[in-house]
N, CA, C and O of each residue as an XYZ file, in Angstrom:
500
protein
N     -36.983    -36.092     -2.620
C     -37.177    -34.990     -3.538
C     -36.676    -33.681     -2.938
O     -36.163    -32.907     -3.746
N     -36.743    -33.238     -1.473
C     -36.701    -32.186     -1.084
C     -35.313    -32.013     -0.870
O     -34.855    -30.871     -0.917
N     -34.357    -33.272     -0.572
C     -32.632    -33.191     -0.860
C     -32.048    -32.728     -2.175
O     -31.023    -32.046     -2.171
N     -32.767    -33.131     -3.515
C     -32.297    -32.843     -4.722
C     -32.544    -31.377     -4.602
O     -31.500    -30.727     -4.636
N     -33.858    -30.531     -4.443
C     -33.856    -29.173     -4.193
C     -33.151    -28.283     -3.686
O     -33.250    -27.133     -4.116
N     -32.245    -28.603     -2.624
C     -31.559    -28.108     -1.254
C     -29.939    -28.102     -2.143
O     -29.244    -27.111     -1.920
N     -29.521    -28.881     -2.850
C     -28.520    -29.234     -3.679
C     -27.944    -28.153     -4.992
O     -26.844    -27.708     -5.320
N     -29.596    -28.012     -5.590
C     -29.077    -27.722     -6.757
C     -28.884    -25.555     -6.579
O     -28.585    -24.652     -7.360
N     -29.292    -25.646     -5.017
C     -28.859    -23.727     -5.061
C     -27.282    -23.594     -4.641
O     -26.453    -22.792     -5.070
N     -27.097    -24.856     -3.458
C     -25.579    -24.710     -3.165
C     -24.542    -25.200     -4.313
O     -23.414    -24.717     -4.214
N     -24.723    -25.903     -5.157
C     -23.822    -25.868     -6.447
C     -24.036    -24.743     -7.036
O     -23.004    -24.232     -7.469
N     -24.981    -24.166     -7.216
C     -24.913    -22.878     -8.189
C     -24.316    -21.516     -7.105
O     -24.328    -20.326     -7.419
N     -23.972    -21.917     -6.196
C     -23.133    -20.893     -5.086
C     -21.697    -21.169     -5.203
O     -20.949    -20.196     -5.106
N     -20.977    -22.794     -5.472
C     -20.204    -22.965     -5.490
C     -19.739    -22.525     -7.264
O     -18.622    -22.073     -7.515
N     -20.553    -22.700     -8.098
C     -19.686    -22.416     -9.156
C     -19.821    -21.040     -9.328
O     -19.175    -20.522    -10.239
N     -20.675    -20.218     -8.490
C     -20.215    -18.601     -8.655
C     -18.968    -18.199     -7.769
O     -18.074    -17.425     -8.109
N     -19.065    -18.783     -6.729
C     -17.836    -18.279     -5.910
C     -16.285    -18.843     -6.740
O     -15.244    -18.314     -6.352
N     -16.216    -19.770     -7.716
C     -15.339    -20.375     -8.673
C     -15.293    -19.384     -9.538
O     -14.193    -18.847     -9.670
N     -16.175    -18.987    -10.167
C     -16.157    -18.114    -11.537
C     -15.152    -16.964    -11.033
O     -14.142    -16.506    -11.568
N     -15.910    -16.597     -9.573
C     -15.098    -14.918     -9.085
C     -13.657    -15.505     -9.052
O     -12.772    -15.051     -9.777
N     -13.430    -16.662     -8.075
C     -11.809    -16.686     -8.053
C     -10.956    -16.417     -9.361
O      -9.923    -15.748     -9.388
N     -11.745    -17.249    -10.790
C     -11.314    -17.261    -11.783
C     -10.885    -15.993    -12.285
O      -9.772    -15.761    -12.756
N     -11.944    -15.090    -12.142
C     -11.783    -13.519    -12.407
C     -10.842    -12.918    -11.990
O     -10.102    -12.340    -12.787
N     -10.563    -12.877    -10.393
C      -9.791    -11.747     -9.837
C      -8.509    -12.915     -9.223
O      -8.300    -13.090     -8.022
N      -7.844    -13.538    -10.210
C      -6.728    -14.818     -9.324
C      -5.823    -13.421     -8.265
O      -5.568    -12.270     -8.618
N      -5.587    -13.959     -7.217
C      -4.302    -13.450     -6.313
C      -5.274    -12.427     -5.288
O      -4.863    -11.905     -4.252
N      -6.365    -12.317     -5.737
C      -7.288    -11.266     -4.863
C      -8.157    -11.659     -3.882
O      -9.214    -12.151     -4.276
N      -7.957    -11.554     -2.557
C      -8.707    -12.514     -1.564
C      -9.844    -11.760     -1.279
O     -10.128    -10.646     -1.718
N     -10.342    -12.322     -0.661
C     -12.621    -12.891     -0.814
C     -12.432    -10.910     -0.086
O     -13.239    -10.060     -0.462
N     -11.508    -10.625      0.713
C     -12.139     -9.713      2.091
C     -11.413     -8.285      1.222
O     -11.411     -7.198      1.800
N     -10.848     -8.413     -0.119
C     -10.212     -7.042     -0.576
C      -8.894     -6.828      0.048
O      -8.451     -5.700      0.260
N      -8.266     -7.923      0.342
C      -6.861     -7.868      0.589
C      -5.759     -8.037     -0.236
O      -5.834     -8.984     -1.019
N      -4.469     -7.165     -0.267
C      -3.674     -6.756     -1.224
C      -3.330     -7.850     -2.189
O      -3.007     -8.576     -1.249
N      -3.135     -8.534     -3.128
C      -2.462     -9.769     -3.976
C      -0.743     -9.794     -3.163
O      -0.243    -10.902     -3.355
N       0.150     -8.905     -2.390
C       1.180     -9.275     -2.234
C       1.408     -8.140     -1.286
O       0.933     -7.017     -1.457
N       2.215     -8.520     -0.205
C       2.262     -7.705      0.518
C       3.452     -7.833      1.652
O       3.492     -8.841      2.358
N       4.585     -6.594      1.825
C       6.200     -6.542      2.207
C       5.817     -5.713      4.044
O       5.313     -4.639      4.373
N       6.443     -7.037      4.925
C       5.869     -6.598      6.037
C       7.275     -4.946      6.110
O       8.249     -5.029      5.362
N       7.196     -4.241      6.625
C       7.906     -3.181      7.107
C       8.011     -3.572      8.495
O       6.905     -3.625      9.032
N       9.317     -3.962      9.509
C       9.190     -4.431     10.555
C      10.502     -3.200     11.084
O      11.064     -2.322     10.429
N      10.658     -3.647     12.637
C      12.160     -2.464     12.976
C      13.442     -3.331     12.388
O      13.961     -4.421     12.628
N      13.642     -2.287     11.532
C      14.771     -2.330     11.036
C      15.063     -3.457      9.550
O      16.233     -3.699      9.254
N      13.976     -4.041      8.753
C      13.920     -5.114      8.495
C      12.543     -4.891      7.373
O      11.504     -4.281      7.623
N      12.868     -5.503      6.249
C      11.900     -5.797      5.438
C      11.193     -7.386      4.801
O      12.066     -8.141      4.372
N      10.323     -7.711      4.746
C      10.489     -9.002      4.634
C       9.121     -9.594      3.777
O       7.975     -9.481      4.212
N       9.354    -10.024      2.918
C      10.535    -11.182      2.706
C      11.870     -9.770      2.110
O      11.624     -8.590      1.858
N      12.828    -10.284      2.067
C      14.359     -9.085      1.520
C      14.068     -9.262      0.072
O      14.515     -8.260     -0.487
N      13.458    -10.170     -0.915
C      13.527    -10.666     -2.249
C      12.225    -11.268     -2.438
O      11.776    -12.007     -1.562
N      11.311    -10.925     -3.925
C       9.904    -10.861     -3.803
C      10.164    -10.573     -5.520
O      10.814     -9.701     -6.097
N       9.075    -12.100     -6.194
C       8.781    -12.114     -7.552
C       7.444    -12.599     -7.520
O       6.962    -13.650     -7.096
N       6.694    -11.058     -8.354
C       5.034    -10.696     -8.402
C       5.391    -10.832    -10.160
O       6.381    -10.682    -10.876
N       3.980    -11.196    -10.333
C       2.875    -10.964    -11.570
C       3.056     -9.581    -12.134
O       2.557     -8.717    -11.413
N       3.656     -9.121    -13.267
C       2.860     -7.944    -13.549
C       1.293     -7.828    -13.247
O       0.491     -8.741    -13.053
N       1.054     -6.233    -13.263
C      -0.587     -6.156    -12.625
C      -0.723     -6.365    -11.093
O      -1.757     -5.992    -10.537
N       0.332     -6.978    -10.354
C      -0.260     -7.278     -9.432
C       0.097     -6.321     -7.950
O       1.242     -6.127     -7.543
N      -1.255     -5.757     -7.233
C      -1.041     -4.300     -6.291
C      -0.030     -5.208     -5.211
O      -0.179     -6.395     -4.921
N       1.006     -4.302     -4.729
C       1.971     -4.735     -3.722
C       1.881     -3.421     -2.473
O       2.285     -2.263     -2.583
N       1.180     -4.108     -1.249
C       1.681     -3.223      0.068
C       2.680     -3.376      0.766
O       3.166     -4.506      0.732
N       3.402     -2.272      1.701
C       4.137     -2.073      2.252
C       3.350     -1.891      4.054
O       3.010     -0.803      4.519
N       3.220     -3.182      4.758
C       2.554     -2.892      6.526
C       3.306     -2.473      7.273
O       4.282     -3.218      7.353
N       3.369     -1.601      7.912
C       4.023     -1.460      8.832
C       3.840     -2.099     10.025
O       2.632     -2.095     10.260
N       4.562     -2.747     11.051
C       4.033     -3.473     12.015
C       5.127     -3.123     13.183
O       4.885     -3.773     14.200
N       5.961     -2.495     13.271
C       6.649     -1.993     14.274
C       6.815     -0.525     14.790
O       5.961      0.123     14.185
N       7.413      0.184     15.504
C       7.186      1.348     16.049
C       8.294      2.351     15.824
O       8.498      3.386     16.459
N       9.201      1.690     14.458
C      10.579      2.534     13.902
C       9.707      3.468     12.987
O       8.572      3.135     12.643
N      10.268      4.607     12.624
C      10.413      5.490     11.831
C      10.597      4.820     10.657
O      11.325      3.879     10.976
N      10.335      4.730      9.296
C      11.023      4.375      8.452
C      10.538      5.307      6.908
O       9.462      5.894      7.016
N      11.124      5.423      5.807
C      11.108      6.473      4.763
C      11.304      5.062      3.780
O      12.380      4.465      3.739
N      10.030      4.607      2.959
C      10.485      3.661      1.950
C      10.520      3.867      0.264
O       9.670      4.140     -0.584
N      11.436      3.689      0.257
C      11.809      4.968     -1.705
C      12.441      3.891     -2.397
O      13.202      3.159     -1.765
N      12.173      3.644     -3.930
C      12.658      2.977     -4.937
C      13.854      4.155     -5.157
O      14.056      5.365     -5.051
N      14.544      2.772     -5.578
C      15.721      3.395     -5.953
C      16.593      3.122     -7.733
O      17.324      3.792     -8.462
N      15.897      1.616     -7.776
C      16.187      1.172     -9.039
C      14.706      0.672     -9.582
O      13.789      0.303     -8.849
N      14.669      0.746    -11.116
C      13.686      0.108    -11.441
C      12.530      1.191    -12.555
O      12.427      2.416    -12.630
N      11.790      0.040    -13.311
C      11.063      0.915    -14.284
C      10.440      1.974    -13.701
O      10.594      2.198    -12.501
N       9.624      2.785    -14.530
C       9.118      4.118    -14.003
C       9.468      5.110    -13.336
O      10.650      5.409    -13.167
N       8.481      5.761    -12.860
C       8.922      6.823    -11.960
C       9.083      6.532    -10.827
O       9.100      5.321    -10.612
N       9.280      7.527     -9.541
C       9.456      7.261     -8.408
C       8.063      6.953     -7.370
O       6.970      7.520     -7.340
N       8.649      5.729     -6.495
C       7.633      5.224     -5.593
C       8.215      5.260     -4.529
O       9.305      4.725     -4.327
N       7.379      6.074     -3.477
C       7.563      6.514     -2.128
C       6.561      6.649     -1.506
O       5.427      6.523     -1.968
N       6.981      7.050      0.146
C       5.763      7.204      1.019
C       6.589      8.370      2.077
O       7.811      8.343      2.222
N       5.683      9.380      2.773
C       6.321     10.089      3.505
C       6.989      9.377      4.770
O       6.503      8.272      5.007
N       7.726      9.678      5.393
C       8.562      8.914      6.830
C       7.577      9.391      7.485
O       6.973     10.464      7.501
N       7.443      7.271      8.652
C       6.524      7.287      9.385
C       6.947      6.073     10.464
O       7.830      5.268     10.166
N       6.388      6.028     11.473
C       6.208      5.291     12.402
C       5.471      4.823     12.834
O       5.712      4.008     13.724
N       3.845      5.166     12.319
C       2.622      4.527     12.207
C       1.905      3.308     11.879
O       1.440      3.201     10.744
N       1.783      2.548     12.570
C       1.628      0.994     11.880
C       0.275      0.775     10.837
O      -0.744      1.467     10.835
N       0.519     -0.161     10.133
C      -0.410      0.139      9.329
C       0.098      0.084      7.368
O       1.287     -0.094      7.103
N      -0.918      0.251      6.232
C      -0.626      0.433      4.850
C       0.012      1.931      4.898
O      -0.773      2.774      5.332
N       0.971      2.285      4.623
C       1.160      3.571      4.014
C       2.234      3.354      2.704
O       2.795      4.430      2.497
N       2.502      2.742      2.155
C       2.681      2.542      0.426
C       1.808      1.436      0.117
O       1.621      0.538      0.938
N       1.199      1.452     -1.151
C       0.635      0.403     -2.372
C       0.729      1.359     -3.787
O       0.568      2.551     -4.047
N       1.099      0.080     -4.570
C       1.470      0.200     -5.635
C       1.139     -1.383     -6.762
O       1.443     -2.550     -6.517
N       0.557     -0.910     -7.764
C       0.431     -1.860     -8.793
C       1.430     -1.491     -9.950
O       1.579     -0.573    -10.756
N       2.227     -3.046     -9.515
C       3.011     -2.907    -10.692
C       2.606     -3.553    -12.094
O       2.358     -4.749    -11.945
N       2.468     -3.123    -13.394
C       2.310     -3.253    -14.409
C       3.800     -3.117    -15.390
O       3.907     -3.808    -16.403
N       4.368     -2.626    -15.172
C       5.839     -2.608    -15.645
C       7.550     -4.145    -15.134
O       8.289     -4.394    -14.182
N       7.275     -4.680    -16.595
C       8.318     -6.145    -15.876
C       9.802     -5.544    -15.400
O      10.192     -4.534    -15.986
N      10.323     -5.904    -14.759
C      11.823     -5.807    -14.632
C      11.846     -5.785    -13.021
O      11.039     -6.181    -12.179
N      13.398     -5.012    -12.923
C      13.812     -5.818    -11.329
C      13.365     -4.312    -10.520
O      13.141     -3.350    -11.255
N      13.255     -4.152     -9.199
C      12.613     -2.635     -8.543
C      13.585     -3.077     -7.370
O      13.674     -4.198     -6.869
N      14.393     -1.766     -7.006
C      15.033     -2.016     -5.778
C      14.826     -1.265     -4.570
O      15.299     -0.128     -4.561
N      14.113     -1.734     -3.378
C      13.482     -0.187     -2.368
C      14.567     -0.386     -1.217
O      15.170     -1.408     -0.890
N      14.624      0.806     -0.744
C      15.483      0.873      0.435
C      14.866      1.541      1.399
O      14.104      2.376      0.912
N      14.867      1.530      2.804
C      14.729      2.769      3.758
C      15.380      3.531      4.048
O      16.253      3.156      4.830
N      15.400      4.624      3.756
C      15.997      5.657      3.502
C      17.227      6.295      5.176
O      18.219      6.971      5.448
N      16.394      5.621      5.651
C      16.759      6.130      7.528
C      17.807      4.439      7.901
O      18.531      4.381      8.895
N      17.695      3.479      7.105
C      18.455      2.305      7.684
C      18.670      1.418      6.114
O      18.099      0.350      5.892
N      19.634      2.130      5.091
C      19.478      1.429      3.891
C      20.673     -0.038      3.584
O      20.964     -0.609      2.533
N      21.134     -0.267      5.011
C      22.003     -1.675      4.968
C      21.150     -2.411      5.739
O      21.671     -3.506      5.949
N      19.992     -2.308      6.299
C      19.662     -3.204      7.012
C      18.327     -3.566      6.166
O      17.910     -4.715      6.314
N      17.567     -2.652      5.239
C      16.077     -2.558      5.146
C      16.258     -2.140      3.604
O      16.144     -1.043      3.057
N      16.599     -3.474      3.076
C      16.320     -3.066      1.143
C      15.557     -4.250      1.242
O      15.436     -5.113      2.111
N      14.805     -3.962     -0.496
C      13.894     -4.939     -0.573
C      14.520     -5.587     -2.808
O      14.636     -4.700     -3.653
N      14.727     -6.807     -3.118
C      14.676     -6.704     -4.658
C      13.243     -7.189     -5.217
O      12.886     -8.337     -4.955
N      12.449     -6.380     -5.946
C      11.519     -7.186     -6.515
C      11.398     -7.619     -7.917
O      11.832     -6.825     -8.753
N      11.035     -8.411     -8.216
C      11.016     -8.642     -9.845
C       9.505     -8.839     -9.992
O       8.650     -9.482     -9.384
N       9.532     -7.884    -11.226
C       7.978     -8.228    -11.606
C       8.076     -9.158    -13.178
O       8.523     -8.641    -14.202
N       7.710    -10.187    -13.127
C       7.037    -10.963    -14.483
C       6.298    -10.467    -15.542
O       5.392     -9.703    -15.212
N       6.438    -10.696    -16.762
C       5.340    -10.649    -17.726
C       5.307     -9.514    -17.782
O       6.281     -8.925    -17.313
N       4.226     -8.727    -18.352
C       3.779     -7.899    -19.002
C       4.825     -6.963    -20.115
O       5.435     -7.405    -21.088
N       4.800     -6.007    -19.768
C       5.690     -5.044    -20.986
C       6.732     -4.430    -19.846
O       6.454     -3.930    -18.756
N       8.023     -4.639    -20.469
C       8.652     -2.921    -19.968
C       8.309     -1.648    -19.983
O       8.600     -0.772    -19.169
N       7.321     -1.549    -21.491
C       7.371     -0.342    -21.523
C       5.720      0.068    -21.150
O       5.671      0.807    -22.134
N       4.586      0.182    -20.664
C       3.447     -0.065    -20.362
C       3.653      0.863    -19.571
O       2.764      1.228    -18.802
């Protein structure tokens, strides 16, 4: 009797922790980004990247270059971050707008572009 008891709280843990995944798909347990473009020296990566509309995209920095990261093509307005060398998030952005986004670094733009395509939603949103 006291096994059937012990049972029926950890299923009702497992189908809440199910429900949340269901809720927030692409959003991990700890509040980490749905998609995310390492900034390395000299180098962006992955170079080519197809997201979800809706879905927030960071830019990490993980090396010790300078770099200036600016859209250059693509819906909306302009998305940038001031030039930095600081490791770490310094761009996020949720895209909600479909079509193709093209970023470059402004300080190394043959070595460090990025194409993204976003899916679904509206162009015009």
């Amino acid at each position: 009797m006291r096994r059937r008891t012990m049972i029926a709280p950890v299923v009702a843990v497992v189908a809440v922790l199910a429900a949340m995944a269901a809720v927030a798909p692409g959003v991990l347990a700890r509040g980490e980004p749905e998609a995310t473009i390492t900034v390395g020296n000299n180098f962006l990566s992955p170079a080519k990247k197809t997201i979800a509309a809706g879905t927030k995209l960071e830019f990490r920095w993980v090396g010790g270059e300078r770099h200036h990261i600016v859209k250059t093509k693509g819906p909306g307005g302009p998305i940038q971050e001031p030039a930095t060398s600081k490791r770490g998030v310094h761009l996020a952005h949720t895209f909600n707008k479909r079509g193709v986004y093209k970023f470059i670094c402004t300080f190394h733009p043959t070595e460090m572009h990025l194409k993204l395509t976003v899916t679904g939603g509206s162009p015009h949103q």
